[in-house]
C-alpha positions as CSV (number, residue, x, y, z in Angstrom):
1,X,3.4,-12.9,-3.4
2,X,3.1,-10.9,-6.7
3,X,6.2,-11.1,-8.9
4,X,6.0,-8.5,-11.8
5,X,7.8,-9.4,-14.9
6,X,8.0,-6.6,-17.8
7,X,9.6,-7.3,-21.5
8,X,13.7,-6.0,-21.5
9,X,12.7,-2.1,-21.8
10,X,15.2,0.5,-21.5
11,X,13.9,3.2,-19.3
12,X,16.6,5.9,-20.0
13,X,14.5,7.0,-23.2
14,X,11.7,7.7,-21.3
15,X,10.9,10.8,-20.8
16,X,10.7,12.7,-17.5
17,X,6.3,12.9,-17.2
18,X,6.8,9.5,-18.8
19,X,8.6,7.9,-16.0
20,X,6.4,10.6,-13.9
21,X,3.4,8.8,-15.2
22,X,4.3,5.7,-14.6
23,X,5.5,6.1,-10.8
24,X,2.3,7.2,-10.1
25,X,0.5,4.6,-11.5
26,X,2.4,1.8,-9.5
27,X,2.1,4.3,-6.5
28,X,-2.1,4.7,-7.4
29,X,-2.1,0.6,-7.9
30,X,-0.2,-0.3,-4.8
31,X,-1.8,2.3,-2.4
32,X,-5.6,0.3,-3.9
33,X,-4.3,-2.2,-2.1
34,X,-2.7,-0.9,1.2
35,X,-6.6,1.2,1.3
36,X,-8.0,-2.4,1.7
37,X,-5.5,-3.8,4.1
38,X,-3.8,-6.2,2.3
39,X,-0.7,-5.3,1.3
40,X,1.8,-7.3,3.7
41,X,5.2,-5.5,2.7
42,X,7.1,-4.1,-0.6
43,X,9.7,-6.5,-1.6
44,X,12.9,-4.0,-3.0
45,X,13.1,-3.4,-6.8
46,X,15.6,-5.5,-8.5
47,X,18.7,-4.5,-10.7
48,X,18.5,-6.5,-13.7
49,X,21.8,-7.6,-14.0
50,X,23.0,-11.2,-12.2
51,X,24.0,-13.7,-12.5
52,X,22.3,-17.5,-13.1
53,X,24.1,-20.8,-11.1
54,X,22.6,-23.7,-13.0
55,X,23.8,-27.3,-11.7
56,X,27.0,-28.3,-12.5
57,X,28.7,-25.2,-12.3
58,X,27.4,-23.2,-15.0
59,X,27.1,-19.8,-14.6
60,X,25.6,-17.6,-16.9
61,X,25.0,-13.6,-17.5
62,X,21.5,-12.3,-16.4
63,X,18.8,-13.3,-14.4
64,X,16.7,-14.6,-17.4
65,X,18.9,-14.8,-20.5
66,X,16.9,-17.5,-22.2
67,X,14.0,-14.8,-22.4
68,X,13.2,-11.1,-23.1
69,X,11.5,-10.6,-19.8
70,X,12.8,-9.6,-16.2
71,X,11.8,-9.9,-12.7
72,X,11.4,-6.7,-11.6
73,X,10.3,-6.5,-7.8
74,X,7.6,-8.2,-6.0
75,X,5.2,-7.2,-2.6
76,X,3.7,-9.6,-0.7
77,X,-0.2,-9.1,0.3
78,X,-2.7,-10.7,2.5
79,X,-5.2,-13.2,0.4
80,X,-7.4,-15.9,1.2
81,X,-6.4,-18.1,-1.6
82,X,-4.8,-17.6,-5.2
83,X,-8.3,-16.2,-6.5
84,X,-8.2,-13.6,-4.2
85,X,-4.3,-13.0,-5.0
86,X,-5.2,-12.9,-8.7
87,X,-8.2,-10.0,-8.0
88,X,-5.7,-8.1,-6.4
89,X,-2.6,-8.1,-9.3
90,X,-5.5,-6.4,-11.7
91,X,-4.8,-3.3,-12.0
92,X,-0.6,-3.9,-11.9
93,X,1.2,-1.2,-14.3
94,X,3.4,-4.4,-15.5
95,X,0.5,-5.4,-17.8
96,X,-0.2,-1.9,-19.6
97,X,3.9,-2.5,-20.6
98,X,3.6,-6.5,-21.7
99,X,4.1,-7.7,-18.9
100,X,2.8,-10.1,-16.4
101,X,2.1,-10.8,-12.8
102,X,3.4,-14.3,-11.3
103,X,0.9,-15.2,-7.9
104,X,2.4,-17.3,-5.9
105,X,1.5,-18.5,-2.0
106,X,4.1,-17.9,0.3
107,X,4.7,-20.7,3.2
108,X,5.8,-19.6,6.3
């Protein structure tokens, strides 16, 4: 599974060919990988708002309100180990904005 994380950006001052130019870089980066076969399925972008249930009760605002970073969305490909995950998340629009990719196996 990659996980993309980008820094809290506000998208609504983007402009049109900006957000234009970005869709089709994700869209470029993602279809790489479907061209080799790998891509397994697109997980759903997230909304950043939520909420955090931390034992004992607590409940606090936001997803990841210790940090100025936010889970995006995630897509799950087919990868013979972490090295091979890790080849494949180069390229991932997330890191032109800051941000990173989280690889992670996926037990099923």
């Amino acid at each position: 599974m990659l996980l993309f994380r980008q820094p809290d950006y506000d998208y609504s001052n983007a402009s049109p060919k900006e957000m234009q130019d970005l869709t089709k870089k994700w869209h470029d980066w993602v279809e790489a990988i479907t061209s080799q076969k790998k891509l397994v399925s697109h997980g759903p972008r997230l909304a950043m708002e939520g909420k955090v249930l931390k034992s004992g009760g607590v409940i606090t605002d936001g997803p990841f309100v210790e940090i100025k970073e936010k889970l995006g969305s995630f897509i799950i490909v087919k990868a013979e180990n972490l090295d091979d995950a890790t080849t494949l998340a180069h390229g991932c629009p997330a890191l032109d904005a800051g941000g990173s990719v989280e690889i992670r196996p996926v037990f099923q």
